[in-house]
C-alpha positions as CSV (number, residue, x, y, z in Angstrom):
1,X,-21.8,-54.9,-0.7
2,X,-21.9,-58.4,0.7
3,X,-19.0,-59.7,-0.5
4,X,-18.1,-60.7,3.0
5,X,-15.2,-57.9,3.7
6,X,-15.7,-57.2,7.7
7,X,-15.3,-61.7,8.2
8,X,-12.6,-61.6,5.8
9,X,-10.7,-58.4,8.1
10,X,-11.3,-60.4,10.9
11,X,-10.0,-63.8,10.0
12,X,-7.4,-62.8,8.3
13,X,-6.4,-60.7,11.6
14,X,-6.4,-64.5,13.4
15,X,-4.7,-66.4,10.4
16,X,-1.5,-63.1,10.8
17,X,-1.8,-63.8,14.8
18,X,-1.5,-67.6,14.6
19,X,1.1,-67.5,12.0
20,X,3.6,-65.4,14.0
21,X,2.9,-67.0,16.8
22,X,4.0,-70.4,15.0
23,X,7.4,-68.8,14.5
24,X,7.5,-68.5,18.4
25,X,6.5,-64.4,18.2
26,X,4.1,-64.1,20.7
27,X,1.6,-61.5,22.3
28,X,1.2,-59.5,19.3
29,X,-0.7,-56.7,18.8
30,X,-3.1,-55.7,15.5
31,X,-5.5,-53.0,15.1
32,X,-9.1,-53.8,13.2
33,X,-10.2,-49.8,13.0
34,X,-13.8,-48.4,12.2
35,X,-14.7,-44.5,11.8
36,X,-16.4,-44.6,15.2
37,X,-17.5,-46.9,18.3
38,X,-21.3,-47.6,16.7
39,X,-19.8,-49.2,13.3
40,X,-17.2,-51.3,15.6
41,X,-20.0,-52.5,17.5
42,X,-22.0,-53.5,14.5
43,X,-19.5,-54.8,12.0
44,X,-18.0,-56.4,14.4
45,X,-18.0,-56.8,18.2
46,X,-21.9,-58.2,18.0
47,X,-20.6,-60.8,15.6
48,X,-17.7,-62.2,17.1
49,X,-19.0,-63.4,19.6
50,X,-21.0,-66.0,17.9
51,X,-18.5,-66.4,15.2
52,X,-15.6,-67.3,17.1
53,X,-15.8,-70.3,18.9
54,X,-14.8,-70.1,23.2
55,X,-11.4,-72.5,23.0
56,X,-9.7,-69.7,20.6
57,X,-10.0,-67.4,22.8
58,X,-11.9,-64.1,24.6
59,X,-12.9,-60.5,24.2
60,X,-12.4,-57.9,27.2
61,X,-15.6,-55.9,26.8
62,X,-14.1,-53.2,28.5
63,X,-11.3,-52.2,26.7
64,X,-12.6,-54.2,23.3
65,X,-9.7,-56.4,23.1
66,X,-10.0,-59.9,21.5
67,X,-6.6,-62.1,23.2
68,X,-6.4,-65.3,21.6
69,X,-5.9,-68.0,24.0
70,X,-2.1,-69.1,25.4
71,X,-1.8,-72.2,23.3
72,X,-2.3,-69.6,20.0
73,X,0.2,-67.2,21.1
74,X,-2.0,-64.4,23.1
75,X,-2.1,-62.2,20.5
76,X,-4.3,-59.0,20.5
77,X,-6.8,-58.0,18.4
78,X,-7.6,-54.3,19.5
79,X,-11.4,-53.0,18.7
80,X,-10.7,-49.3,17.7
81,X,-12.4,-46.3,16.5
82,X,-10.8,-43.1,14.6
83,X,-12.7,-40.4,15.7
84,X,-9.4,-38.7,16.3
85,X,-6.3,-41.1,15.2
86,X,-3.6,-39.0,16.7
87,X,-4.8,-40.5,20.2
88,X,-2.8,-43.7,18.5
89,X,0.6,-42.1,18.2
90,X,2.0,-43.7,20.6
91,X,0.9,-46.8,19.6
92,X,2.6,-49.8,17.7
93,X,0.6,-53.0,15.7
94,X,2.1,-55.3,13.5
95,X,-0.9,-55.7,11.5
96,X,-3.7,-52.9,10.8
97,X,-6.8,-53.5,9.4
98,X,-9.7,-50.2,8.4
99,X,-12.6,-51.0,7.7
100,X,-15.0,-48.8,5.3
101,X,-11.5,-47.3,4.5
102,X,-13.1,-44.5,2.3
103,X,-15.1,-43.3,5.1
104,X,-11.6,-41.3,5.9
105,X,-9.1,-39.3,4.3
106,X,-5.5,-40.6,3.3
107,X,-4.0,-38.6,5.9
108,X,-5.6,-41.0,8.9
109,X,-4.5,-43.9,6.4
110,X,-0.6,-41.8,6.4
111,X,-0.6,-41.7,9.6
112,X,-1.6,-45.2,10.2
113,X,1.0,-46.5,8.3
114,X,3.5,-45.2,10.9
115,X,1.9,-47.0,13.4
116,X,2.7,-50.5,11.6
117,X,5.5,-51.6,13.3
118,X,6.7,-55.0,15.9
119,X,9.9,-56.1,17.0
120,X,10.8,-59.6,15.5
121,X,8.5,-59.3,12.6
122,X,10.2,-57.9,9.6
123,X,7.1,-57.5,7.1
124,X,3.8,-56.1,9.3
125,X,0.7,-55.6,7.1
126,X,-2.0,-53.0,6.0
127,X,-5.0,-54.6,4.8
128,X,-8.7,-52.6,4.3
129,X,-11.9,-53.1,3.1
130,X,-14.3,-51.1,1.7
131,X,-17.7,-49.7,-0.6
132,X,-17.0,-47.3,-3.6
133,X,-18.3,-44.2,-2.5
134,X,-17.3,-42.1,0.6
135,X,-15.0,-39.0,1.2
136,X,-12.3,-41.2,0.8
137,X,-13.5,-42.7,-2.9
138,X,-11.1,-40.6,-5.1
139,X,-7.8,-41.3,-3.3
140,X,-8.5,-45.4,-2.6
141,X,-9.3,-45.6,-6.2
142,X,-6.2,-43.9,-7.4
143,X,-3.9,-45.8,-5.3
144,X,-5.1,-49.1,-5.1
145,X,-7.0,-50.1,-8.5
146,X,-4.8,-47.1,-10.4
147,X,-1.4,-47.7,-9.1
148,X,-1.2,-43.9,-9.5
149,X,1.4,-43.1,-6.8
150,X,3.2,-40.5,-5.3
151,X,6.8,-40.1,-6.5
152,X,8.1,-40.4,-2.8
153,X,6.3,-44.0,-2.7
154,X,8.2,-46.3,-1.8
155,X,6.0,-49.6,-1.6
156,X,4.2,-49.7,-4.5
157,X,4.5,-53.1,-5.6
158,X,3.0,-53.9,-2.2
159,X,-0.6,-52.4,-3.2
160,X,-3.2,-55.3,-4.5
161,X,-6.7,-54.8,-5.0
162,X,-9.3,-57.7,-4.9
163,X,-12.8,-56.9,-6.3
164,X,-15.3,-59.2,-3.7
165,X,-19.1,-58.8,-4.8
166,X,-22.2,-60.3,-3.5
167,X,-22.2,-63.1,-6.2
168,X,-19.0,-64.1,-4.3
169,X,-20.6,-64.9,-1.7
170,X,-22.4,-68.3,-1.3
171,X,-24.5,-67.7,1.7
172,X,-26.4,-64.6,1.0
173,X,-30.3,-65.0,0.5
174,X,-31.9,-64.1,-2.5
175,X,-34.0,-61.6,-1.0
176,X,-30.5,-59.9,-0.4
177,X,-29.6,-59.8,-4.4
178,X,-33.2,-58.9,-4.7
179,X,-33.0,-55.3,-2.2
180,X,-29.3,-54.9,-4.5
181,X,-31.4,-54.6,-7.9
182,X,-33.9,-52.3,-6.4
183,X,-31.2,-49.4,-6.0
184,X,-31.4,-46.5,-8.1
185,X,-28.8,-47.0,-11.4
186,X,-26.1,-45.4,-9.7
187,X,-26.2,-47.1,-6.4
188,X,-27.1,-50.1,-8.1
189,X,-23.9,-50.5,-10.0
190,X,-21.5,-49.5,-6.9
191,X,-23.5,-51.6,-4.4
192,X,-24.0,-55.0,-6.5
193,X,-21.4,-54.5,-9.8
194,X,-18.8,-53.5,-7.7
195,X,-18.2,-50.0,-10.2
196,X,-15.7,-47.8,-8.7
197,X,-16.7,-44.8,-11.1
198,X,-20.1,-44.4,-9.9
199,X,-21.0,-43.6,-6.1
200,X,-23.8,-41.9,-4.3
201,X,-24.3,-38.6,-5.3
202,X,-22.2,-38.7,-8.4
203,X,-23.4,-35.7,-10.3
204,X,-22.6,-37.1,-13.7
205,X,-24.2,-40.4,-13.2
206,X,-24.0,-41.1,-17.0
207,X,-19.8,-41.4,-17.4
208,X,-18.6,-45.0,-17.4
209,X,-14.9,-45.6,-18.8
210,X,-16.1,-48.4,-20.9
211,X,-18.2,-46.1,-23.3
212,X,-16.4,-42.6,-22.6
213,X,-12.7,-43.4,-22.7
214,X,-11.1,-44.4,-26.1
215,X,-7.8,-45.1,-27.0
216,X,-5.7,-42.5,-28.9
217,X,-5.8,-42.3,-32.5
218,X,-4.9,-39.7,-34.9
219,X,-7.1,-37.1,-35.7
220,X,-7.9,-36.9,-39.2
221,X,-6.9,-33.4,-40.9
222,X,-10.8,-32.7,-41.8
223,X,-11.8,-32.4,-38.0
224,X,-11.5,-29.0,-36.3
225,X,-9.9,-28.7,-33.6
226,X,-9.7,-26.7,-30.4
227,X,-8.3,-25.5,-27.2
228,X,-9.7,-24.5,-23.9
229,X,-7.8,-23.5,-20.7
230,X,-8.8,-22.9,-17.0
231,X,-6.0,-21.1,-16.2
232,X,-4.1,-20.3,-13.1
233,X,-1.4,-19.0,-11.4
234,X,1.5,-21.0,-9.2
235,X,-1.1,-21.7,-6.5
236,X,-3.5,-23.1,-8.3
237,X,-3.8,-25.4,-11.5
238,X,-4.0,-24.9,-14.8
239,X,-6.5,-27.5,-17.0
240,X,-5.6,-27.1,-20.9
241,X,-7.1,-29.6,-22.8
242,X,-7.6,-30.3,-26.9
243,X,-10.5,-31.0,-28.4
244,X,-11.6,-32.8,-32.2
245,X,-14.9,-32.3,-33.5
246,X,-16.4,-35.2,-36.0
247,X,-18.3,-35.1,-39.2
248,X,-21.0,-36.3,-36.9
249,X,-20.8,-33.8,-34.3
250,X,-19.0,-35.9,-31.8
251,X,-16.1,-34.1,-29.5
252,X,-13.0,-36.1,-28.5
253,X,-10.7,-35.0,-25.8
254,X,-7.5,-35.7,-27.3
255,X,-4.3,-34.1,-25.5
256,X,-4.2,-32.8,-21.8
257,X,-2.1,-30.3,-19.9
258,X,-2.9,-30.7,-16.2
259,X,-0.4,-28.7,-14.0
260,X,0.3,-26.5,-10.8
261,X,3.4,-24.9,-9.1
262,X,4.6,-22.7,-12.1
263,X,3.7,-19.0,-13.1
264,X,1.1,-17.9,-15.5
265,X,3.8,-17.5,-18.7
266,X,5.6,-21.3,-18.0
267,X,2.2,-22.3,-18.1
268,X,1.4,-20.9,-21.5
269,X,4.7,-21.8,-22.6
270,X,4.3,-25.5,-22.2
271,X,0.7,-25.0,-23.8
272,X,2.2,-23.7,-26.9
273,X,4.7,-26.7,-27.0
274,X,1.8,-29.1,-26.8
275,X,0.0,-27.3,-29.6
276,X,2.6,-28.7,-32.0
277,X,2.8,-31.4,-34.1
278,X,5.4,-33.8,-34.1
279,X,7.5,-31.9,-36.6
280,X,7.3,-28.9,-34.3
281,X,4.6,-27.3,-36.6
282,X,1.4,-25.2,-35.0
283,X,-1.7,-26.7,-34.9
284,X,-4.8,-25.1,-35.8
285,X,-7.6,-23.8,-33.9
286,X,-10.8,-23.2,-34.4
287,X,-10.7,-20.9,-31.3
288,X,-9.4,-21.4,-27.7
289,X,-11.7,-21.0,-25.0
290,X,-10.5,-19.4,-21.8
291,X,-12.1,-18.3,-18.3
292,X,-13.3,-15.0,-18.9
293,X,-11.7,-13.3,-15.8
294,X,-8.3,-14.1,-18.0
295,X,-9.4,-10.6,-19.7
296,X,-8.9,-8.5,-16.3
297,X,-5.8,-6.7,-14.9
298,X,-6.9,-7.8,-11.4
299,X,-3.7,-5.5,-10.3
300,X,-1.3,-6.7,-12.6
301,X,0.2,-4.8,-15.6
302,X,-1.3,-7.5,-18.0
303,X,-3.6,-9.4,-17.8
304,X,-3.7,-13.4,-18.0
305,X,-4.9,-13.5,-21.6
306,X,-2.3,-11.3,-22.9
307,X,0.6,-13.2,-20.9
308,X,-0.6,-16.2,-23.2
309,X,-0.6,-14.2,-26.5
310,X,2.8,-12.8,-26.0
311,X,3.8,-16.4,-25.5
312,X,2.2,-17.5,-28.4
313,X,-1.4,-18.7,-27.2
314,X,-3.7,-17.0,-29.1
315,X,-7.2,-17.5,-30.7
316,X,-9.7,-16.6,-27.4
317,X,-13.1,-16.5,-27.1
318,X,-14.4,-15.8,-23.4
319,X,-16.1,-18.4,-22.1
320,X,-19.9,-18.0,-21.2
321,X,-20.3,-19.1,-17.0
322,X,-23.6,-19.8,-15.9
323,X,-22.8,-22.7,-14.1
324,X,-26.1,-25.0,-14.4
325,X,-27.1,-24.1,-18.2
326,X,-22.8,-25.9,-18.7
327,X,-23.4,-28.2,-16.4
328,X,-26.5,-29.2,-18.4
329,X,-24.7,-29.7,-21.9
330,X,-22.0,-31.9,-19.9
331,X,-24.7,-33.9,-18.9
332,X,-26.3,-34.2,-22.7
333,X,-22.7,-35.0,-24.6
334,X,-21.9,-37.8,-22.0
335,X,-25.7,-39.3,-22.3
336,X,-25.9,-42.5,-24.3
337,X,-27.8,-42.4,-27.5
338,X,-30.1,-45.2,-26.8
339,X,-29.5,-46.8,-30.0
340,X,-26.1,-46.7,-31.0
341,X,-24.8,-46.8,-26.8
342,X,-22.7,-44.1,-27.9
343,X,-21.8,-40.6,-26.2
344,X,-21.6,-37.4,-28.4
345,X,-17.7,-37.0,-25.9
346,X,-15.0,-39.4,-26.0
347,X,-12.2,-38.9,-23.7
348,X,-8.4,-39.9,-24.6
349,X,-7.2,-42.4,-22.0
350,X,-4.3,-40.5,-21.8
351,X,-6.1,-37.3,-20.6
352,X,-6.2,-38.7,-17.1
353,X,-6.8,-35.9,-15.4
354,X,-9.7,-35.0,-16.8
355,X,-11.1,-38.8,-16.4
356,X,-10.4,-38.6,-12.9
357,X,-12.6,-35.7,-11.8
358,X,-15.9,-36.6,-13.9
359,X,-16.6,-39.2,-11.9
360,X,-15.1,-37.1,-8.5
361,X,-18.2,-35.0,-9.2
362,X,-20.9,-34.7,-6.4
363,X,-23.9,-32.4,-6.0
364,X,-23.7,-29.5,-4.2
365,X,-25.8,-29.9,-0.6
366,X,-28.0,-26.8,-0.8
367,X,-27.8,-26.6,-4.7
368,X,-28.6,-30.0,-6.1
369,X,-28.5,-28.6,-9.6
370,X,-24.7,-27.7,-9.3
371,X,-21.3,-29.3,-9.1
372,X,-20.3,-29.6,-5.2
373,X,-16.4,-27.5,-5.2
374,X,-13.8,-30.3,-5.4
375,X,-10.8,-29.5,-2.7
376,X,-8.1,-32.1,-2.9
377,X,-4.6,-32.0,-2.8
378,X,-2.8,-32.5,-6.0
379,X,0.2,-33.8,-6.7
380,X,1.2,-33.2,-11.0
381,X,3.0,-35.5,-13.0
382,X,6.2,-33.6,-12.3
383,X,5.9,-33.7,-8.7
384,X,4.7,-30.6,-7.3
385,X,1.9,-30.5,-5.0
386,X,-1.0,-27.7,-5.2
387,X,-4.9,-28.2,-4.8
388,X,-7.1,-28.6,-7.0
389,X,-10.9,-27.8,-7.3
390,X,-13.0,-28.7,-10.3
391,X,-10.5,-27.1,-12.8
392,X,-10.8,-29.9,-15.4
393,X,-14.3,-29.8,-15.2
394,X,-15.2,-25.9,-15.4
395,X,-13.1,-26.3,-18.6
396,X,-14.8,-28.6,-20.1
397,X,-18.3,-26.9,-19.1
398,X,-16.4,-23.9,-20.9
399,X,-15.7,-25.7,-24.3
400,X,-19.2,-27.8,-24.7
401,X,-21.2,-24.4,-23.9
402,X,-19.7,-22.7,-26.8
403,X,-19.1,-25.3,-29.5
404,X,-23.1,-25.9,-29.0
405,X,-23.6,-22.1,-29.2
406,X,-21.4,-21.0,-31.7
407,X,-22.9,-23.8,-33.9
408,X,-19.8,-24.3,-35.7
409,X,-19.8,-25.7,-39.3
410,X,-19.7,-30.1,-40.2
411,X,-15.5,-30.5,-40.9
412,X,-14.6,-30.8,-44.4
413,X,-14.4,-34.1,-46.2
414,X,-11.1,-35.0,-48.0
415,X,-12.3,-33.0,-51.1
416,X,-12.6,-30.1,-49.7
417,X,-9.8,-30.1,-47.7
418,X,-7.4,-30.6,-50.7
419,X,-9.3,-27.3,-52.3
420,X,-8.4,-25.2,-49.2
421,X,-5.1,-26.1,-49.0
422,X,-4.9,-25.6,-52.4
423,X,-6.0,-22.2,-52.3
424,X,-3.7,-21.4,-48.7
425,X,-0.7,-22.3,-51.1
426,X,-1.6,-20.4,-54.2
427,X,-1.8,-17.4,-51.0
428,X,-5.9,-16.8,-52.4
429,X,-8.5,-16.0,-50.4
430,X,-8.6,-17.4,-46.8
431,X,-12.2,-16.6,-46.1
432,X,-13.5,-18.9,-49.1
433,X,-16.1,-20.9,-48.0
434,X,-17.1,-24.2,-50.0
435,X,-20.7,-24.4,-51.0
436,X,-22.0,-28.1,-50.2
């Protein structure tokens, strides 16, 4: 906030609008677009005119329509709101400008796009600006700071970001800093830091990338490991990921299978070819946790847990549910110890599915205590589309729940994992357990 976004929309509106009009294109049309009539009014109809001076031009108060005076080529900056966009569909600008641009989904910002045409001018422009936070946060996040594209995208090397924050702008007061670093920690961080993965009413308040993301490593061979899967059929998606346990008791996310559009055994197929190592070899598990409703027929002549084992996914324990008692050990593995600023999760960077949704989290309206249901459309790294809820999430919830229960022993050091495989190659007994 304050960086000075809804001047910058406007001026740059005039600098586009005086440009073409040098190059003898005149009478053009733009668009400067709020979510309704009230935020036009106060962003920007009460401002202009004091800001823009009477030889530039005029606004029409009763169409809000801003025509910039002869000798600057007439152009047209039209005041609009988009309480229903498709009433535009018949309409043409060479420049569009949204501001608060996650205050709507990227379907109004589709459509707009087809919208951004003018004869004579070969480039037209989409500019926005905007808060983090917003039903529009995820998508805005993903496409312009991420670069994470559909594969049918066409412009991507036309998508820029630039971060504007209060300390940016010269002529704010102090008081105005002041009201900034008053906010609660989440606010605070979006409003004045400019943090794109916190927001109002973020449920997991704690995650920030800069302590929760790592980069991959190998995983020592004294670490357990483990698996746990959300699964789902061809409508929905299936969340698979890997997890390392430390001789300290820290978990780290290490491999991720994120993925919609296929059947229940292609999914457990491509799980079993991530469970390998490089030389093709099975990994072990521990155990792999799975949604306990894989364990019913529901209809079918197997159910989901079997299709797995017969495909070579084996090792399940049921995962325990209650939503808030999960939701609480989330909340304690991504909290900071206050000594070390370190989390008790770490989260490959590669597994950026799951990195994605943590942050995506809101509260639930009537159940504060809960996890709000995520309902986007998903588009998978190969391209086919499903939607997604809070699949990565309920999975994780699933695996912290019963590592914590099932108390599961410190790994071995690199003594004692010589003696067991020692004793696995001498074909001894497996169920030898090394006294510390």
């Amino acid at each position: 906030m304050g960086g000075g976004k809804s001047y910058w929309l406007r001026w740059e509106l005039i600098d586009l609008l005086t440009d073409w009009a040098a190059q003898g294109i005149k009478g053009v049309r733009v668009g400067l677009f709020c979510e309704d009539y009230p935020a036009l009014r106060d962003r920007h109809l009460s401002k202009i005119q004091y800001e823009f001076p009477d030889w530039l031009g005029s606004l029409n108060k009763a169409d809000y329509e801003y025509t910039l005076s002869p000798e600057y080529g007439s152009g047209v900056i039209c005041f609009r709101n988009l309480d229903d966009p498709s009433k535009y569909k018949s309409s043409e600008f060479a420049a569009i400008a949204v501001d608060e641009i996650t205050q709507n989904e990227k379907e109004v910002f589709e459509f707009l796009r087809t919208r951004k045409r003018w004869p004579g001018i070969e480039r037209t422009k989409f500019i926005a600006g905007t808060n983090p936070g917003g039903k529009g946060h995820e998508w805005v996040k993903k496409i312009w700071m991420e670069h994470k594209f559909e594969a049918n995208e066409k412009e991507q090397d036309q998508f820029s970001f630039l971060q504007s924050r209060a300390f940016d702008n010269p002529h704010l007061a102090q008081t105005y800093f002041l009201s900034l670093e008053g906010l609660p920690e989440a606010k605070r961080k979006a409003y004045l830091d400019g943090d794109w993965n916190t927001f109002e009413g973020q449920y997991f308040g704690e995650f920030e990338e800069r302590y929760h993301v790592c980069e991959p490593f190998a995983i020592p061979d004294t670490w357990f490991k483990y698996r746990s899967i959300d699964p789902s059929g061809r409508e929905g998606v299936t969340s698979c990921h890997w997890y390392a346990v430390d001789s300290n008791g820290r978990v780290y996310v290490y491999k991720e299978y994120y993925s919609t559009g296929r059947d229940i055994d292609e999914h457990a197929k491509a799980i079993k070819r991530l469970s390998q190592d490089k030389d093709g070899i099975a990994e072990e598990y521990r155990y792999t946790i799975i949604d306990s409703a894989a364990f019913a027929k529901a209809g079918y002549s197997e159910t989901t847990a079997e299709i797995y084992e017969r495909n070579g996914v084996c090792g399940f324990l049921a995962a325990a549910k209650e939503r808030i008692i999960g939701w609480n050990g989330v909340h304690t593995s991504l909290r900071l110890d206050p000594i070390t600023k370190q989390p008790m999760l770490k989260i490959f960077k590669n597994c950026y599915n799951l990195i994605r949704t943590i942050p995506l989290a809101q509260h639930d309206q009537l159940h504060p205590e809960d996890v709000a249901d995520i309902n986007n459309s998903f588009t998978d790294s190969e391209g086919r589309s499903g939607t997604e809820h809070q699949d990565a999430l309920d999975e994780l919830r699933y695996f912290l729940r019963t590592l914590r229960e099932t108390k599961a022993p410190k790994p071995m050091n690199a003594v004692e994992k010589h003696i067991q495989d020692h004793i696995k190659r001498q074909n001894l007994d497996f169920n030898y357990r090394y006294t510390r």
